[in-house]
NUPAFI-272859 format. One record per residue (C-alpha): x, y, z; residue number from 0. Coordinates in pm, 1 decimal. Layout:
<nodes>
+----------+----------+----------+-----+
|       px |       py |       pz |   k |
+----------+----------+----------+-----+
|        X |        Y |        Z | NUM |
...
+----------+----------+----------+-----+
</nodes>
This chain:
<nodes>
+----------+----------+----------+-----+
|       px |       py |       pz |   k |
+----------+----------+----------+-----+
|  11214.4 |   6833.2 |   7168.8 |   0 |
|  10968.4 |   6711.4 |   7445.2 |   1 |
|  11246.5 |   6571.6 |   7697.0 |   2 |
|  11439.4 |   6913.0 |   7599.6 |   3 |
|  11162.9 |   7120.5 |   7738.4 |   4 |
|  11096.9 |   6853.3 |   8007.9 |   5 |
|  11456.1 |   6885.9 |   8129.8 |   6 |
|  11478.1 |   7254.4 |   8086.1 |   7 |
|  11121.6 |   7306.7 |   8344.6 |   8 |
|  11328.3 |   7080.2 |   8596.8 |   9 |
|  11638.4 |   7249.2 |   8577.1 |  10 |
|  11461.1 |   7564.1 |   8621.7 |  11 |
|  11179.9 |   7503.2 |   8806.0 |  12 |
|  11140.5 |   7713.0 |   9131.5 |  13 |
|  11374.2 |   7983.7 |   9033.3 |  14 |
|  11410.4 |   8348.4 |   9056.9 |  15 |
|  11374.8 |   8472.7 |   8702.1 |  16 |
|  11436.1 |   8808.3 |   8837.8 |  17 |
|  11753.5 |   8743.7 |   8972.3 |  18 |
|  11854.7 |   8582.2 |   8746.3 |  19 |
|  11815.0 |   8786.2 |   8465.6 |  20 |
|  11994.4 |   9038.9 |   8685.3 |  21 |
|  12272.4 |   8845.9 |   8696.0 |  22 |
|  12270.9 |   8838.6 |   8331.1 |  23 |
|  12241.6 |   9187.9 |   8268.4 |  24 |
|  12526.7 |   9229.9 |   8546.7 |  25 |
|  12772.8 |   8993.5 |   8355.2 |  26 |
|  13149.9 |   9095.7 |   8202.1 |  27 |
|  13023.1 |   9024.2 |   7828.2 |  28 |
|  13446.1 |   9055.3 |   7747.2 |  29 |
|  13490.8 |   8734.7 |   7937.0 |  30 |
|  13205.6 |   8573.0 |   7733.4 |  31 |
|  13371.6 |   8668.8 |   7400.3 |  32 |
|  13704.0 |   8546.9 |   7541.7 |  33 |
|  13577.3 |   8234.3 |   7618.0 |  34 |
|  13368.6 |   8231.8 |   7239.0 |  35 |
|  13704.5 |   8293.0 |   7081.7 |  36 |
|  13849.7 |   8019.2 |   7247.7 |  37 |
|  13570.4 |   7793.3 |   7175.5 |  38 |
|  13594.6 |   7872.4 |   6809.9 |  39 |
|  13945.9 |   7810.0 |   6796.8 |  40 |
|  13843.9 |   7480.8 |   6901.2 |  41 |
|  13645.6 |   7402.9 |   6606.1 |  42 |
|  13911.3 |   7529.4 |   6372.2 |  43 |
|  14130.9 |   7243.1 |   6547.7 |  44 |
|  13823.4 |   7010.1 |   6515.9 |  45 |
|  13820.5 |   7086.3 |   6126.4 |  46 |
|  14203.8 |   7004.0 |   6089.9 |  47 |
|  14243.1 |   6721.5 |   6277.6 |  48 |
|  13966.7 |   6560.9 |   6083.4 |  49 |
|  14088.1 |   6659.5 |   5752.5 |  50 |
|  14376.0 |   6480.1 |   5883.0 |  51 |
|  14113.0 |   6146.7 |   5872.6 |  52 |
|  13974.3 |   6223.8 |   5502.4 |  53 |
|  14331.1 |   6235.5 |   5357.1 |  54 |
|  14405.4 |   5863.2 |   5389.5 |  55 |
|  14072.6 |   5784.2 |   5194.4 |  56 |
|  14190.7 |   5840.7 |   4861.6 |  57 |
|  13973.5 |   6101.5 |   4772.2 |  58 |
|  14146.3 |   6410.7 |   4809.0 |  59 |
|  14214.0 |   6648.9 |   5099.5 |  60 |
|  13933.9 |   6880.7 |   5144.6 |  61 |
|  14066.6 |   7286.7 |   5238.2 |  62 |
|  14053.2 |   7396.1 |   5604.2 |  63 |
|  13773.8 |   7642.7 |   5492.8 |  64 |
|  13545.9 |   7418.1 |   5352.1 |  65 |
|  13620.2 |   7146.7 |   5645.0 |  66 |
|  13542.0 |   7452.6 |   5903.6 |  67 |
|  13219.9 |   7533.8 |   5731.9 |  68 |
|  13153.4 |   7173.4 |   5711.9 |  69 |
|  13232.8 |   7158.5 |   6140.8 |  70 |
|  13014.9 |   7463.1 |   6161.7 |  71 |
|  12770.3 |   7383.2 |   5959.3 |  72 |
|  12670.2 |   7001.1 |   6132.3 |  73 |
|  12702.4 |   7207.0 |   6467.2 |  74 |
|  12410.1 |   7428.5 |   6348.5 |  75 |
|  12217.7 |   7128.2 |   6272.3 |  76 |
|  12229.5 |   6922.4 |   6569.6 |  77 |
|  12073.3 |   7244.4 |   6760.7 |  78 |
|  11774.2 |   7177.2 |   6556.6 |  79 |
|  11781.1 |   6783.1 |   6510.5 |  80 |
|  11982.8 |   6580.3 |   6739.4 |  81 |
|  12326.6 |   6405.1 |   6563.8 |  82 |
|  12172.7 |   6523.2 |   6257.3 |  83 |
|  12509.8 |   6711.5 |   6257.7 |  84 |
|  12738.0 |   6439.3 |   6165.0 |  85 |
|  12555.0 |   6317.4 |   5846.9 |  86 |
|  12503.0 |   6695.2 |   5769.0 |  87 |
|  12903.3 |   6805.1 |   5785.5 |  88 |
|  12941.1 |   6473.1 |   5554.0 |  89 |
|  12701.3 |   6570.4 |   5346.6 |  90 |
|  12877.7 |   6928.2 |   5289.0 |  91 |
|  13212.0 |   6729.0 |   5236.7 |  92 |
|  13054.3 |   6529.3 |   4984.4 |  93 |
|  12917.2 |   6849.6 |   4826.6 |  94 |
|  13238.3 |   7037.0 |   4793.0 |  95 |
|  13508.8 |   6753.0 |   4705.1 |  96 |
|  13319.0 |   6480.5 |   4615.4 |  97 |
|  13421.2 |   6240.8 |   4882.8 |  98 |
|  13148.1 |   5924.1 |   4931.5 |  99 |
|  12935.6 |   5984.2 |   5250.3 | 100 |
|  12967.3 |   5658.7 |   5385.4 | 101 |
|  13335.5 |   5677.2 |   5392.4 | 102 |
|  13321.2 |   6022.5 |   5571.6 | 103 |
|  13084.0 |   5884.1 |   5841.4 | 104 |
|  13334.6 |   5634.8 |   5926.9 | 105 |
|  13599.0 |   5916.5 |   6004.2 | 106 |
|  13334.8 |   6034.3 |   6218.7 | 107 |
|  13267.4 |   5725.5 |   6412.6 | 108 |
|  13630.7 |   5701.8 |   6492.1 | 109 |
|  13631.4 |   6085.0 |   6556.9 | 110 |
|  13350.6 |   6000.2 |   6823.5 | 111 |
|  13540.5 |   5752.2 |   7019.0 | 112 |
|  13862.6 |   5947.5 |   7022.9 | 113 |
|  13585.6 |   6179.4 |   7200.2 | 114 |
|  13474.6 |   5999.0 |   7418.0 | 115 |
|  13797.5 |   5817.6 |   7496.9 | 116 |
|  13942.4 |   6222.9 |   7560.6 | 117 |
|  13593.4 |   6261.9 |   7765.9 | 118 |
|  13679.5 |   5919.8 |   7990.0 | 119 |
|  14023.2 |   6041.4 |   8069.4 | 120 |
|  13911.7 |   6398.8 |   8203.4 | 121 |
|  13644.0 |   6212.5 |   8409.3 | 122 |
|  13924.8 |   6005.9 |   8553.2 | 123 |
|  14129.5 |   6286.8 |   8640.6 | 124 |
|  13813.2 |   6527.3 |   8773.0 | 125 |
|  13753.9 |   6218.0 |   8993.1 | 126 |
|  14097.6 |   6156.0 |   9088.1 | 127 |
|  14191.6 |   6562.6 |   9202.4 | 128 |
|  13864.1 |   6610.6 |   9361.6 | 129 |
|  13722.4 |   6260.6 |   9455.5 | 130 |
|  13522.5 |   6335.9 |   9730.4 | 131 |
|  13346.6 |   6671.3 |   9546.4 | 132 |
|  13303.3 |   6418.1 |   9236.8 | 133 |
|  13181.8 |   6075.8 |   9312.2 | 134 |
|  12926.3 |   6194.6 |   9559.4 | 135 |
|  12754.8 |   6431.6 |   9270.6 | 136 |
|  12814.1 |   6125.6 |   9020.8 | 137 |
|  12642.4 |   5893.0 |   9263.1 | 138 |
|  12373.6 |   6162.3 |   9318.1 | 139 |
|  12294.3 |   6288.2 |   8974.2 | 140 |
|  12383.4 |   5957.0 |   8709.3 | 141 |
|  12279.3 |   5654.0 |   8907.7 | 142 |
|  12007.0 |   5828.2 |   9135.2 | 143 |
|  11856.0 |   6061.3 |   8973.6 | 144 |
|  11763.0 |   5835.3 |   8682.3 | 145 |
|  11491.7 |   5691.7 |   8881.8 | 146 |
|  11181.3 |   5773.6 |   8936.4 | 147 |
|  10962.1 |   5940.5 |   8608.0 | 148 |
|  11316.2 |   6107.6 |   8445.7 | 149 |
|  11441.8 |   5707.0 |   8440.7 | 150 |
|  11150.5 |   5604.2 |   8282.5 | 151 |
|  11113.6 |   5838.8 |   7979.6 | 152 |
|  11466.5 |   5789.9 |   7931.5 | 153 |
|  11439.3 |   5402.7 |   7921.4 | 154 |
|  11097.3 |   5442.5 |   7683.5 | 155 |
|  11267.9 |   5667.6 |   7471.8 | 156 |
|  11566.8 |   5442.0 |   7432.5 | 157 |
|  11319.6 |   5104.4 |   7409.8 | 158 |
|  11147.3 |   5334.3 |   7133.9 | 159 |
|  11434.9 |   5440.0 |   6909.7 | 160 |
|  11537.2 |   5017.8 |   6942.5 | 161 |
|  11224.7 |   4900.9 |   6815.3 | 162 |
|  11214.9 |   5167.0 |   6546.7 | 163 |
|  11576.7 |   5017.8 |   6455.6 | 164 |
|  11463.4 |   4681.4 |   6487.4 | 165 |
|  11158.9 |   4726.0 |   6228.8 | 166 |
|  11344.0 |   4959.1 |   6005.7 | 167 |
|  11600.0 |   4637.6 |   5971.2 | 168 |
|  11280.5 |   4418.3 |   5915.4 | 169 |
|  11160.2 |   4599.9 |   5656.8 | 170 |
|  11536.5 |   4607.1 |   5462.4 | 171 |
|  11592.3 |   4226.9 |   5478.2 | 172 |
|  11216.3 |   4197.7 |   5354.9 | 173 |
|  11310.7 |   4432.7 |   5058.1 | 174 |
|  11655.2 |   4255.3 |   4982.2 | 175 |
|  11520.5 |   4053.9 |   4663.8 | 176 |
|  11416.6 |   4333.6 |   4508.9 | 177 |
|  11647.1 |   4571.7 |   4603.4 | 178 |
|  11982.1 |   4371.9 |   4572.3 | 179 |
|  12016.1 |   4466.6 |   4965.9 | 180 |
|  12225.4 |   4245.2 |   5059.2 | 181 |
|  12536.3 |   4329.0 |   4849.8 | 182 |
|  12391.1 |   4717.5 |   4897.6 | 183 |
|  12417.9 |   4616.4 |   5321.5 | 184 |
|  12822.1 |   4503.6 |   5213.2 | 185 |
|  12917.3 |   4764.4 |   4975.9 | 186 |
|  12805.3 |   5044.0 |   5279.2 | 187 |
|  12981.2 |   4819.3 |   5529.8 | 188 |
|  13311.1 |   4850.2 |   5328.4 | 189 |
|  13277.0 |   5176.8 |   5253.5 | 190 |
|  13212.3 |   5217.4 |   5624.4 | 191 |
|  13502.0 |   5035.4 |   5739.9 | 192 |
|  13726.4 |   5199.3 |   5492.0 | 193 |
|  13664.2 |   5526.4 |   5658.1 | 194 |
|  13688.7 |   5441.3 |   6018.9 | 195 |
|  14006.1 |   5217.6 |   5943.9 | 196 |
|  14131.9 |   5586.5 |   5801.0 | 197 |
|  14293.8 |   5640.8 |   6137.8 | 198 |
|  14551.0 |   5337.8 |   6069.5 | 199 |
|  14665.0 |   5538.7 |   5744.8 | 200 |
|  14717.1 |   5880.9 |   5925.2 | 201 |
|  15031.3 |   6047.7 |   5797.1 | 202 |
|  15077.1 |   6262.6 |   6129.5 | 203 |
|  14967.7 |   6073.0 |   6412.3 | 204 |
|  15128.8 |   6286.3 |   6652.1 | 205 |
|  14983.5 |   6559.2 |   6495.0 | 206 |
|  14642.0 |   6384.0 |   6544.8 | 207 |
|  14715.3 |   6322.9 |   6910.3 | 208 |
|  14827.5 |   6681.3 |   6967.3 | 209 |
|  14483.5 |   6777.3 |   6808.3 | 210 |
|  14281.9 |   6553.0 |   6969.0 | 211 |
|  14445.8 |   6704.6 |   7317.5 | 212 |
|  14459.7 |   7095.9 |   7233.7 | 213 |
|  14060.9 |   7056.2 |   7155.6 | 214 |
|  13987.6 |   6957.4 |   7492.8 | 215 |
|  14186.6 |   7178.9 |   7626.8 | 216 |
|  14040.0 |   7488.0 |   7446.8 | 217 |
|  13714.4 |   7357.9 |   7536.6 | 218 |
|  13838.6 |   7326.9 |   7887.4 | 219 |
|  13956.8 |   7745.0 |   7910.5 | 220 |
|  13692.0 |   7834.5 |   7723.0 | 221 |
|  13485.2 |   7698.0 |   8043.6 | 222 |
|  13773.0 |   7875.8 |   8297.4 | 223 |
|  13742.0 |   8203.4 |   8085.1 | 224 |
|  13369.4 |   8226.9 |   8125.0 | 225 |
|  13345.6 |   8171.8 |   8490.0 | 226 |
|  13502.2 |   8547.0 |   8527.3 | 227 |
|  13192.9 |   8690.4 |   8385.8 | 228 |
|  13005.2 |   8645.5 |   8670.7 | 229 |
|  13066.9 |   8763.1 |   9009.1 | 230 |
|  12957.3 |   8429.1 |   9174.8 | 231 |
|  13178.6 |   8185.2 |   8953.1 | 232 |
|  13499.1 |   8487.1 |   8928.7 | 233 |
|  13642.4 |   8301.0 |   9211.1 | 234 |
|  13628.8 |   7926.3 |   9098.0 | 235 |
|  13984.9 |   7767.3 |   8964.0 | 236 |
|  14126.7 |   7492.2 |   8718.8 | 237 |
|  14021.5 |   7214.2 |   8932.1 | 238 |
|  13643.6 |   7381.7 |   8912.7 | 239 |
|  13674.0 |   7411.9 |   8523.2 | 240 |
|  13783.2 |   7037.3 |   8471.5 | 241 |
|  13436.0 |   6950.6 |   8624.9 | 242 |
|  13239.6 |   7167.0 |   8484.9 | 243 |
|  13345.2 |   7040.0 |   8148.9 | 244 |
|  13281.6 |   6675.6 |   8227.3 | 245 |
|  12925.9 |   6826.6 |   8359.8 | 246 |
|  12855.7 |   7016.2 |   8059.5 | 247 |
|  13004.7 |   6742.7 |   7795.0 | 248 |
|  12775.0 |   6456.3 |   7975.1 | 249 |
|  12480.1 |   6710.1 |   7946.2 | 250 |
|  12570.1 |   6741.6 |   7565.8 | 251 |
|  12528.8 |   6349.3 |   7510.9 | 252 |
|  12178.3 |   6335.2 |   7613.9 | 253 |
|  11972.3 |   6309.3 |   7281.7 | 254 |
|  11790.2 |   6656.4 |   7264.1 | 255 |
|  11853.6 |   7017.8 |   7044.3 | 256 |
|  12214.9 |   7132.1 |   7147.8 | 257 |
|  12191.6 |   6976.8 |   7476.4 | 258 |
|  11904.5 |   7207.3 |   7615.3 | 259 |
|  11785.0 |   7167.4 |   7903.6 | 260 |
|  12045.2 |   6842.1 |   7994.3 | 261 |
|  12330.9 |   7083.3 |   7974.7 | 262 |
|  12169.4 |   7373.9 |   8188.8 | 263 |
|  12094.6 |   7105.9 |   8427.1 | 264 |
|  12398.9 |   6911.4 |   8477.5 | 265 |
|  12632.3 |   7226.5 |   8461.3 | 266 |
|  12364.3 |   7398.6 |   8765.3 | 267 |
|  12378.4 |   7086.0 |   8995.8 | 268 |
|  12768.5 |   7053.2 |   8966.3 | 269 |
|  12813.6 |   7381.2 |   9040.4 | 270 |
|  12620.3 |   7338.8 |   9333.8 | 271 |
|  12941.1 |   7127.5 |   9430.6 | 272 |
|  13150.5 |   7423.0 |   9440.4 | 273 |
|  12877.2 |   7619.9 |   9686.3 | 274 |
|  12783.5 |   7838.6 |   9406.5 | 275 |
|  12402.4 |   7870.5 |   9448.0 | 276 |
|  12149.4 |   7726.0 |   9240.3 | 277 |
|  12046.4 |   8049.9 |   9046.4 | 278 |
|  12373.0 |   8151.2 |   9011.8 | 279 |
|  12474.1 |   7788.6 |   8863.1 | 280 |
|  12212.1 |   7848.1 |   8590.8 | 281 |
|  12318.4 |   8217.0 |   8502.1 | 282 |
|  12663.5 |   8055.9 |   8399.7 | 283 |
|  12477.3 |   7766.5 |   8234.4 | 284 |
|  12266.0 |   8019.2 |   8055.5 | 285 |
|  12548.3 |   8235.6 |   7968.1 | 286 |
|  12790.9 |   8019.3 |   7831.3 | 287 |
|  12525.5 |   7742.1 |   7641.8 | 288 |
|  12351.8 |   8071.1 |   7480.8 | 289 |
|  12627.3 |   8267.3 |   7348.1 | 290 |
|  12796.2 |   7938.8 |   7201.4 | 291 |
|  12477.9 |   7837.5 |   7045.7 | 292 |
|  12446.2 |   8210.5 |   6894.3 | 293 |
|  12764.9 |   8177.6 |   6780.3 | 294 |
|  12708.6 |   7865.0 |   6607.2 | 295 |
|  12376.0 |   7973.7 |   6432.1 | 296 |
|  12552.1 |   8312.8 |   6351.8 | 297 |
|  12841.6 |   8141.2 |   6195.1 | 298 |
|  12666.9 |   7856.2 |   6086.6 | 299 |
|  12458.4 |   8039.0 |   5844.5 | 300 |
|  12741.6 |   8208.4 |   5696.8 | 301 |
|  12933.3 |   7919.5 |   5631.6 | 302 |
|  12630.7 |   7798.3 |   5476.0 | 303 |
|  12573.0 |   8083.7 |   5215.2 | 304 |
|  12947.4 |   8083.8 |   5128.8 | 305 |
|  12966.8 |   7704.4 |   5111.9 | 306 |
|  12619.4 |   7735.2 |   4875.5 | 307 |
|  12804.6 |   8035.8 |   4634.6 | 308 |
|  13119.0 |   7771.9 |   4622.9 | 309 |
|  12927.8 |   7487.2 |   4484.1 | 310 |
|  12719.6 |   7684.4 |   4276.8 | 311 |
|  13029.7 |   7880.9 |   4107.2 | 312 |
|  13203.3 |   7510.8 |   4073.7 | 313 |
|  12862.5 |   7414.5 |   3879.3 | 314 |
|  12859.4 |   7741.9 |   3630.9 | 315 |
|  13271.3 |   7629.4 |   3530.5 | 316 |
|  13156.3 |   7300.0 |   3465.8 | 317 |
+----------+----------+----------+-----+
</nodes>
């Protein structure tokens, strides 16, 4: 939460609320919901292609409804705790078809480094079709800007979270005796493994490619369609979209609540790339961060009651 609010008072620090609220109030709210449709399309796609990972765990094949209100749900609660949203869309799994966890969170590892992989690739290609817009705000914003106060409560942070690993680990191999860790420590391993070897097992790879693709690429016009609610970004193309979306997405990796602050940002100074002004940068930022994270609490919490009435009405028929 602190480095959220610290990142949010740099990215807006010095700026014109009243303009930009006006620009706010001035924006083409159709284009916002095109873009919101979009973007939940994407999550549908999200939900299928991972029940496409739980399938070749043996457990069953969890619906498309209860894997989008699983999706939905873990989105909600990384905007409150951050990557608490994978253990929490497990959790729901685990709730509604009785898959193990531990197996689920290995679909999710490998669902992360598909990600990433999918993330690497549109970097590549940003950089390639606009190299000299790219590398110089790369240079100026990842490796530079790092320094200085931001670098070092990044690096504490990160030194922090190790040694909180570190004595956590301690304090298990300490325990092992009288816990039976050790076979506990292998039995969550397998488990583990089982799940993120799920991808070798996949009955429609192509499928899962396909997926993997067509989320990016929602993601992608989701970005495009928003830029035409605003007068200052109307004018920006594909090219623009491409980096805004590896802007955005490396703003989203930073630890903090939903990416605030980090997103804002990252999506403000690459925008400044494109000559649209600073203010301007972080209307767009502000548009399109708010209305998906309203979106996500909106439909979050309804995907919460209804997955809540479904387990409840499977515990009354017994």
């Amino acid at each position: 939460m602190v480095l959220g609010i610290a990142l949010m008072v740099l990215a807006f620090r010095g700026q014109d609320w009243g303009k930009l609220l006006e620009d706010l109030r001035e924006a083409d709210y159709v284009w916002v919901a095109a873009s919101l449709i979009v973007c939940f399309l994407a999550h549908v796609v999200r939900a299928i292609r991972w029940r496409m990972m739980i399938s070749p765990l043996g457990h069953g094949t969890p619906s498309i409804l209860s894997a989008c209100y699983a999706i939905i749900i873990g989105y909600m609660a990384n905007v409150a705790f951050p990557r608490m949203g994978e253990v929490s869309r497990c959790g729901v799994i685990n709730k509604t078809d009785n898959i193990p966890i531990i197996k689920l969170i290995g679909t999710v590892i490998v669902e992360r480094v598909v990600d990433l992989l999918m993330l690497l690739i549109i970097l590549a290609l940003g950089i390639i079709l606009q190299f000299d817009l790219l590398a110089n705000f790369l240079y100026q914003n990842v490796l530079v800007k790092l320094d200085g106060s931001a670098g070092n409560l990044t690096i504490l942070v990160f030194a922090g979270l190790v040694l909180l690993l570190a004595i956590g680990l301690f304090y298990l191999l300490m325990k092992k005796r009288e816990w039976g860790i050790k076979n506990k420590l292998y039995k969550l391993f397998m488990d583990m493994k089982s799940g993120i070897m799920s991808v070798k097992g996949l009955e429609d790879k192509t499928g899962f490619v396909f997926c993997s693709v067509l989320i990016w690429f929602l993601y992608g016009l989701s970005t495009y369609l928003c830029f035409f609610a605003l007068e200052a970004t109307s004018g920006l193309g594909v090219f623009a979209a491409l980096s805004v979306l590896v802007f955005s997405s490396l703003g989203m990796i930073v630890p903090v609540q939903g990416g605030i602050g980090a997103f804002h940002y990252m999506v403000s100074e690459g925008l400044l790339v494109y000559d649209i002004p600073k203010s301007e940068g972080l209307a767009y930022a502000l548009l399109i961060h708010s209305s998906q994270t309203i979106l996500i609490l909106f439909a979050g919490a309804i995907s919460l009651i209804l997955i809540m009435l479904k387990t409840s009405k499977a515990i009354r028929n017994g």
